[in-house]
C-alpha positions in Angstrom: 53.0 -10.4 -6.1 52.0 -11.0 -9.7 48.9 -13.0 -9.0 47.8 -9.9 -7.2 49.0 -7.1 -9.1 46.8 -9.1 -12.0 44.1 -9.2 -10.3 43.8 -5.8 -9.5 44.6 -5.0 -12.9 41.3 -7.0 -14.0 38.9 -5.4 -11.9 40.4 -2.0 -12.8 40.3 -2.3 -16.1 36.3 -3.7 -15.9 35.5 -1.1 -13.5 37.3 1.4 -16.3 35.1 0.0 -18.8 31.8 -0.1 -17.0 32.8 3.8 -16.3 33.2 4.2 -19.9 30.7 2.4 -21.6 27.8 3.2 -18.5 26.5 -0.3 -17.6 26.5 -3.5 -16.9 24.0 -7.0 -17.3 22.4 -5.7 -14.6 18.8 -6.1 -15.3 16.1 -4.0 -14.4 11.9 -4.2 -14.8 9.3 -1.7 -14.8 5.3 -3.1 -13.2 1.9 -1.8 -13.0 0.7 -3.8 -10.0 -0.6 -1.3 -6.8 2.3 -3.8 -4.2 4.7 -4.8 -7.2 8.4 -4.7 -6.4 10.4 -2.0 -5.9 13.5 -2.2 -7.8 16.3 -0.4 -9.1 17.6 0.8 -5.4 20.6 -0.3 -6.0 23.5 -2.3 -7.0 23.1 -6.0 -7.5 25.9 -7.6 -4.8 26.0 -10.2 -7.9 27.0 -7.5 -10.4 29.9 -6.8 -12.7 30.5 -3.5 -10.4 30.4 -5.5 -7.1 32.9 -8.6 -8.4 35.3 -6.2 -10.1 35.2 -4.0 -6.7 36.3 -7.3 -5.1 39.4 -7.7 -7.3 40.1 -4.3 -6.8 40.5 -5.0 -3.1 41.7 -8.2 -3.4 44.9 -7.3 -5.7 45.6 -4.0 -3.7 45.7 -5.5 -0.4 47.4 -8.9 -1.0 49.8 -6.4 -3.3 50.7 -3.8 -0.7 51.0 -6.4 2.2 53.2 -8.6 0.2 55.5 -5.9 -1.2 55.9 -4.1 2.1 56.0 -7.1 4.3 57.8 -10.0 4.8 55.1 -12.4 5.1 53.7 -15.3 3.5 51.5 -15.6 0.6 48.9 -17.0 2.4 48.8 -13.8 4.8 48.9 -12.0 2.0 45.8 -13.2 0.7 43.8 -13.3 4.1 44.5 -9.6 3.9 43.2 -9.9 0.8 40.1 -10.7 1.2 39.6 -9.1 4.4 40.2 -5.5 1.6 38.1 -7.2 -1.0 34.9 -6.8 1.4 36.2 -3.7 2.6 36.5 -2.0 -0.6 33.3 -4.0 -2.2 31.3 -2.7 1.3 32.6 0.9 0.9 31.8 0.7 -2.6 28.6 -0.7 -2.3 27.4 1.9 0.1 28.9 4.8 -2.3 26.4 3.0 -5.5 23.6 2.5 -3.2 23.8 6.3 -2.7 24.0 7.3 -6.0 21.3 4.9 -7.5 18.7 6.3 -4.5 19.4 9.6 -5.3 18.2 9.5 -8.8 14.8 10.5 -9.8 12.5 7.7 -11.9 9.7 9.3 -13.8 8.1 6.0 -13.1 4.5 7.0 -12.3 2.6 3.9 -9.9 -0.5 3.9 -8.8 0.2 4.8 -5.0 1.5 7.7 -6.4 -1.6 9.0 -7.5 -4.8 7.7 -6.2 -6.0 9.9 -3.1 -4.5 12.9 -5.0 -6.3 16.2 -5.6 -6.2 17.0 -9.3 -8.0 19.8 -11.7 -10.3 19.2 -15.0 -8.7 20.7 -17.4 -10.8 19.3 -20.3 -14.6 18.9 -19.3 -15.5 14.6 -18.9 -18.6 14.3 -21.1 -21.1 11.7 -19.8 -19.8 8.5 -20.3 -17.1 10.0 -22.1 -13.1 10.9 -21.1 -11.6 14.0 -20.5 -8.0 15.3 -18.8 -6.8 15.9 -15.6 -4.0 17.7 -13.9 -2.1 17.6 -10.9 1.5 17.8 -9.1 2.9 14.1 -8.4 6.4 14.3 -6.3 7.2 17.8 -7.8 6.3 17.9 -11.2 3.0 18.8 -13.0 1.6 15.7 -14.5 -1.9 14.6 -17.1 -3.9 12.1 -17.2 -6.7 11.1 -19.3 -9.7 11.0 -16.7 -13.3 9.5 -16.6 -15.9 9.5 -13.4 -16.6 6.1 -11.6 -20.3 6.4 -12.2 -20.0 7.8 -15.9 -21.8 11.3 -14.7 -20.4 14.5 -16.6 -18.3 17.0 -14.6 -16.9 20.4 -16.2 -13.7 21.8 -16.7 -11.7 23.3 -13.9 -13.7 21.4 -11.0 -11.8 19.6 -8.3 -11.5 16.0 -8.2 -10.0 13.1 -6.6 -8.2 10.4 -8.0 -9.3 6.8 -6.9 -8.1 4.6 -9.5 -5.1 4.4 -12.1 -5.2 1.8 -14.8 -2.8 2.3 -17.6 -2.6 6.2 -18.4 -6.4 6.7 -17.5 -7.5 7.5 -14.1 -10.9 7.4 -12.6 -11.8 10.3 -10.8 -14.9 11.7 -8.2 -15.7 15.1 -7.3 -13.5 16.6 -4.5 -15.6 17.5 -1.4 
């Protein structure tokens, strides 16, 4: 009963901590690229969350079976496991929830290009001006130019076609 009752302990107190201090190794990358991956929808299965989930099952299962049963310690842990990927499934699916459901301010460019933005600084000829328009709910700018380097003045409607960095490139609206 020890074995497990430490090994729940373990997990605990690493779930406890990663509750406390926010995170874990868990790496995460930000690209540019039009088809680059799409990350941060979730919880690694390889992270510190997922393993000390694991324990967490594994200690309260093999625990409770032992201490109420009669059975052997083998049982026990064949319980044990079978909790470890209950509780690490369950607890996966709970994460996975909660990571979706945040909001990234991450801007890409199939965000953008199609969309139907506003001058709201004139582009000179062969020159730069600003654009704005709504991307997923909130009011964003951009530093604009014109694909053929022809002046356009503020407040006319344009289309974005390209997004490179900060500055999109931008054609009259028809």
């Amino acid at each position: 009963m020890l074995v497990f009752a430490t090994i729940f302990g373990i997990g605990f107190v690493v779930l406890l901590l990663n509750l406390i201090f926010g995170s874990d190794t868990d790496a995460d990358f930000d690209t540019d690229a039009v088809d680059g991956p799409d990350v941060g929808g979730g919880p690694s299965v390889l992270s510190f969350k997922m393993a000390a989930l694991l324990m967490v099952g594994f200690g309260a299962f093999g625990f409770g079976m032992r201490a109420t049963t009669e059975v052997s310690m083998f049982t026990s842990s064949m319980v044990g496991i079978g909790g470890a990927l209950a509780v690490a499934v369950a607890g996966y699916v709970i994460l996975r929830i909660f990571y979706t459901s945040q909001v990234s301010s991450t801007i890409n460019d199939r965000d953008i290009i199609g969309i139907n933005a506003n001058l709201i600084d004139a582009i000179p000829e062969n020159g730069n001006g600003q654009v704005a328009c709504v991307v997923r709910g909130r009011e964003c700018t951009f530093i604009a130019r014109t694909s053929d380097g022809s002046a356009l003045d503020r407040g006319v409607p344009v289309r974005v076609i390209r997004k490179s960095g900060s500055i999109v490139t931008v054609v009259r609206a028809d």
